[in-house]
C-alpha positions as CSV (number, residue, x, y, z in Angstrom):
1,X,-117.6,-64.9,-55.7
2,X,-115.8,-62.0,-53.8
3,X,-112.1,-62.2,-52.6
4,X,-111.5,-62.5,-49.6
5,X,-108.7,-60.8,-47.5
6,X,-106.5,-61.8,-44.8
7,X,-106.4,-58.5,-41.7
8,X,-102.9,-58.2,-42.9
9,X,-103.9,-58.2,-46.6
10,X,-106.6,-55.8,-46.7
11,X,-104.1,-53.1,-44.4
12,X,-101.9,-53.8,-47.7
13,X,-104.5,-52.3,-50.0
14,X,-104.7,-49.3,-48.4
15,X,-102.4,-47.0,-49.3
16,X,-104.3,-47.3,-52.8
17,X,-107.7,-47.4,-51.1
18,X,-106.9,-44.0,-49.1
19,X,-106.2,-42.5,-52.7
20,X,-109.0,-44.0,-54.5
21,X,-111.7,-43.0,-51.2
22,X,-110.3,-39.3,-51.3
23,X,-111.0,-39.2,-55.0
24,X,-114.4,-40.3,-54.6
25,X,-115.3,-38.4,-51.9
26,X,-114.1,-35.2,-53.1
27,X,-115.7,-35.9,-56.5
28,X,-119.0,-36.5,-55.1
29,X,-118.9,-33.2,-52.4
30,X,-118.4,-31.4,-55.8
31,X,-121.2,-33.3,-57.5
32,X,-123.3,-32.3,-54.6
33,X,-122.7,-28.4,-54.8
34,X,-123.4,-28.6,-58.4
35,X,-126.5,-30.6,-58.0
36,X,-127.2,-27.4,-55.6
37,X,-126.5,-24.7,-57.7
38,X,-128.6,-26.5,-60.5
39,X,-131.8,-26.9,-58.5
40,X,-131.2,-22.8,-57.6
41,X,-130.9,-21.9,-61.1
42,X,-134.1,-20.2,-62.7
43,X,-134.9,-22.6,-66.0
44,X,-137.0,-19.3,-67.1
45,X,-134.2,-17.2,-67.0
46,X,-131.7,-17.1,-70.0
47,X,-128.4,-17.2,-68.3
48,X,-129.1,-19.5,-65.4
49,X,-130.7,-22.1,-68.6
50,X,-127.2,-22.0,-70.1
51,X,-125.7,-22.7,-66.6
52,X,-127.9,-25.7,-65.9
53,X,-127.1,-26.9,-69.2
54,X,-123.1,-26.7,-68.7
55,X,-123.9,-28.0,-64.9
56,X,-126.1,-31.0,-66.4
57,X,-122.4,-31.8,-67.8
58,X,-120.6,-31.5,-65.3
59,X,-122.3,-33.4,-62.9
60,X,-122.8,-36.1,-65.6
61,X,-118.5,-36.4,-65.5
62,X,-118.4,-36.5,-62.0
63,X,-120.6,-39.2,-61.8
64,X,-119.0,-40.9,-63.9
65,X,-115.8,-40.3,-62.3
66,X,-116.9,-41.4,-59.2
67,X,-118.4,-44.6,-60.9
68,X,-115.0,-45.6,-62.2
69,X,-113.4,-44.6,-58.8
70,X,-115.8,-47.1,-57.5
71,X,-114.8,-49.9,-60.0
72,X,-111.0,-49.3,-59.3
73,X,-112.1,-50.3,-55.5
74,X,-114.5,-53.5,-56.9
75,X,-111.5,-54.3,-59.2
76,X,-109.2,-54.7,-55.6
77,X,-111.5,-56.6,-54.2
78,X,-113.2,-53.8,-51.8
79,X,-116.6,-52.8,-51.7
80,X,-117.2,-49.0,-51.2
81,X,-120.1,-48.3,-48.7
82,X,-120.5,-44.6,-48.2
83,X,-119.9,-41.2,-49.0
84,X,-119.9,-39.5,-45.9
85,X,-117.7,-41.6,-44.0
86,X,-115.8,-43.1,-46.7
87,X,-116.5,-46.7,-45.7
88,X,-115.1,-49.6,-47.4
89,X,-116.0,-52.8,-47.0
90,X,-113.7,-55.9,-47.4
91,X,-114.4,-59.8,-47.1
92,X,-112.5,-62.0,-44.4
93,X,-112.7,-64.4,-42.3
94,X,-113.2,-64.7,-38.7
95,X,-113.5,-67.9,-36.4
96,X,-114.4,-69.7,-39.6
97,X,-117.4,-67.7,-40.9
98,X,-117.1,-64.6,-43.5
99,X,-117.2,-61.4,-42.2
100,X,-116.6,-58.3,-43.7
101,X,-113.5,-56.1,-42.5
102,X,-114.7,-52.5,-42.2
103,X,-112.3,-49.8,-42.7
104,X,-113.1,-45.8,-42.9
105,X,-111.6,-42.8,-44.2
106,X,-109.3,-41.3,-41.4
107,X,-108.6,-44.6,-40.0
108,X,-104.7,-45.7,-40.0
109,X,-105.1,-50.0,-40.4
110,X,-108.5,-52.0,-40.6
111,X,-108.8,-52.6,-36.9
112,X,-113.0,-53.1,-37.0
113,X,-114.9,-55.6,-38.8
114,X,-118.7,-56.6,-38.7
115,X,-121.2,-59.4,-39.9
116,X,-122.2,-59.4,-43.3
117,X,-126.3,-58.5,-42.8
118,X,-125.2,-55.9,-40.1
119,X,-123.7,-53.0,-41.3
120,X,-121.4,-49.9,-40.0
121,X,-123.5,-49.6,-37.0
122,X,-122.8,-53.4,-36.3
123,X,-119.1,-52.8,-36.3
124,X,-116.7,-54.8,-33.6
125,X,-113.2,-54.3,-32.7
126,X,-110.8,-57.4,-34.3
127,X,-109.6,-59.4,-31.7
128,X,-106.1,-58.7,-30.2
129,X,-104.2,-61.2,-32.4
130,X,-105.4,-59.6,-35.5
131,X,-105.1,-56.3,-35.1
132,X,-101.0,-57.2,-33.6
133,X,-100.6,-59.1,-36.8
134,X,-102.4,-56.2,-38.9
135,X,-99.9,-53.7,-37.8
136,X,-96.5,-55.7,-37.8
């Protein structure tokens, strides 16, 4: 059963969440650039098959440092939704039904939130009440 949040609760967690987001999306650009540089290196050639092997490590930490990243979030309560944004994803309740509150890397409070089947692209602004209470 997932936690849920109050607006004012989830805007609590984020000092933490903006931490825990960075980390994970820094870690993962870097896993990125050395899954690049490992599908550029030459398994024929000597010195790139020594690179590949130290890159195979590397990306093998970073994934798993972004993993744990990941279950520092779960372990809040919040539900990490994507890389690119840095979307994060926490259950609430609006007008008596759950919703999740959607929050984003860059963003200063949770002031969105969306139905559960719908997504980032379904995302609404929180009524007026919330977001005043959010912020207080």
């Amino acid at each position: 059963m997932p936690k849920f949040f109050t607006v004012d609760e989830a805007n609590q967690t984020l000092p933490l969440v903006r931490r825990i987001v960075a980390d994970i999306v820094s870690a993962h650009q870097q896993l990125l650039e050395g899954i690049d540089e490992y599908r550029a290196a030459d398994p024929n050639v000597e010195a790139s098959s020594a690179r590949r092997r130290e890159l195979e490590k590397e990306m093998q930490e970073l994934t798993d440092r972004v993993n744990g990243f990941v279950a520092e979030l779960e372990e809040i309560g919040a539900e990490f939704k994507g890389f690119e944004e840095g979307l994060v994803d926490f259950h609430g309740m609006l007008d008596g039904r759950a919703v999740l509150l959607c929050w984003k890397m860059g963003e200063e409070s949770i002031e969105w939130w969306h139905e559960l089947d719908a997504g980032y692209r379904g995302r609404q602004r929180l009524p007026a009440h919330l977001l005043s209470a959010g912020q207080s």
